[in-house]
N, C-alpha and C positions, 0 to 999 in steps of 0.2 A: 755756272760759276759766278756771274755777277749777282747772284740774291744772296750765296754763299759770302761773298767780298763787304757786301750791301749790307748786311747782318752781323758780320763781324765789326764794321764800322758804329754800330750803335752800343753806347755806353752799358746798357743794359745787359748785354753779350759779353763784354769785356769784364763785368761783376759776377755773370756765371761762372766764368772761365774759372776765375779769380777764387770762385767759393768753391767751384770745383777740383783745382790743385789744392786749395785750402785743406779741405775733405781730404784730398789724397797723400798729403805730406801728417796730415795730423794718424791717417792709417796706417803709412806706411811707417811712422816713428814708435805709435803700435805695436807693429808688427815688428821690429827693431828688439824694443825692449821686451816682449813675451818670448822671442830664440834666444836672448841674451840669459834671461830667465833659462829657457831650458837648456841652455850647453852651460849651467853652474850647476844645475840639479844633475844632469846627465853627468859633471866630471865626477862630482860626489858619488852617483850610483859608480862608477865605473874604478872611482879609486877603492880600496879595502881599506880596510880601518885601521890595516899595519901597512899603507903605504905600496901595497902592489893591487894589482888593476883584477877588477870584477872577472875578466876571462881566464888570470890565472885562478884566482879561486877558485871556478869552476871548472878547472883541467884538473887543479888538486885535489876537490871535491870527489870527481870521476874517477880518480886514480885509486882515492878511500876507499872508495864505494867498490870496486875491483876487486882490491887488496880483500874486503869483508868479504865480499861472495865468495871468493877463492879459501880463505878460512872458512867460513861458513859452510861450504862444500870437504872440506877436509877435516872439521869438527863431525859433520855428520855419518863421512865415512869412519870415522873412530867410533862414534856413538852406534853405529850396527854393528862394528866389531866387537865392541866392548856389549852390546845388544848379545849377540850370537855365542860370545864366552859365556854369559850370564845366565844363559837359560840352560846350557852343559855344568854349572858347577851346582852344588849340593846347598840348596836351600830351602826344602821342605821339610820339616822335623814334623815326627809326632812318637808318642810317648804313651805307652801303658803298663799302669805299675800293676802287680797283682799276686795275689798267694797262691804260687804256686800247688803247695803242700797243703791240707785242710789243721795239719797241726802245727802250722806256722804263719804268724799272724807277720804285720808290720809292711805288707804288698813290698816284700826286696827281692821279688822278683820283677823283669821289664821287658819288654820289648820295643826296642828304638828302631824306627824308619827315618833313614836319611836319605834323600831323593833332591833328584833334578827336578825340571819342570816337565820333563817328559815322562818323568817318573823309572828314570832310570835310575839308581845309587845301591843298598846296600839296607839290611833289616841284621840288627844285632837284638840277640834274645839273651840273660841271662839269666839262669834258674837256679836261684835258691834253696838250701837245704842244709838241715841243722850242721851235715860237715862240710859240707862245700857250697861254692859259687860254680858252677860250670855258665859259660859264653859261648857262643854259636853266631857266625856270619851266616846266611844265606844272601846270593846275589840278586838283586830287581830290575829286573826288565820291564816296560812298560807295566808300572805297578804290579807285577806279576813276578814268581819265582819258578824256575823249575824244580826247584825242592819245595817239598810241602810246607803248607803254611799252619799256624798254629790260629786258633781264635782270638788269643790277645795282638798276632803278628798282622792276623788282618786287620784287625782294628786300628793298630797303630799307621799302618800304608792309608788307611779309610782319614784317620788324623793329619796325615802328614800331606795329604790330595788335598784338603781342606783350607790350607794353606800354611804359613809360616808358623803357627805356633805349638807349642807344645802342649799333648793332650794331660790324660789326667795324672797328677804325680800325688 
């Protein structure tokens, strides 16, 4: 304890000290101004730009993001309903004109396939002849008829598998 006493007594010791609270007031004033610094930066992050705090935006944020998925999930169940109607309505056409009669020229005779995707719909033939039009329904079942098919009636089923457009007029 006396070298301790004996050491602290000499001036030399007393200018340590000295430089050393020096050192420690000049770090600790530092240290002072770099948290003063960051609790301004930190109100700023934490205030929103319309004046409510960082957490509430991000609970409104969450809330958005909800609200979307929950739409998003009920847009998609509408898109396979509206999927599953689509593929049962009538949107394969195909179309072949042709002359019937060898002495009748002008192909006004036809055979229309209207068809689902499954190729379910409906084959309308109409045959031409200098006194009449006669029209004929046969019903299609997966591209197929239980009543007979004619060669232009295949063709047009063959047209209308091929997809949306209408074969030859």
């Amino acid at each position: 304890m006396e070298s301790l006493i004996e050491w602290a007594s000499q001036p030399q010791a007393t200018l340590t000290l000295m430089a050393v609270v020096a050192v420690l007031v000049i770090l600790n004033l530092w240290f002072v101004w770099r948290w003063q610094k960051f609790q301004r930066r930190w109100r700023q992050l934490m205030t929103h730009s319309e004046g409510g705090s960082l957490e509430h935006m991000l609970y409104e944020t969450l809330r958005r993001v909800s609200v979307m998925e929950e739409t998003l999930k009920t847009h998609g169940n509408h898109l396979q309903h509206l999927q599953s109607q689509t593929n049962q309505c009538l949107q394969r056409v195909g179309v072949v004109r042709y002359d019937a009669f060898p002495d009748i020229g002008g192909h006004q005779s036809f055979a229309l396939a209207v068809m689902n995707e499954h190729g379910d719909g409906i084959i309308l033939s109409g045959i031409h002849s200098r006194q009449e039009m006669r029209v004929y329904a046969k019903p299609l079942q997966a591209h197929t008829s239980p009543i007979g098919l004619s060669d232009e009636e295949k063709q047009a089923i063959h047209e209308a598998k091929q997809g949306n457009h209408v074969g030859r007029l």
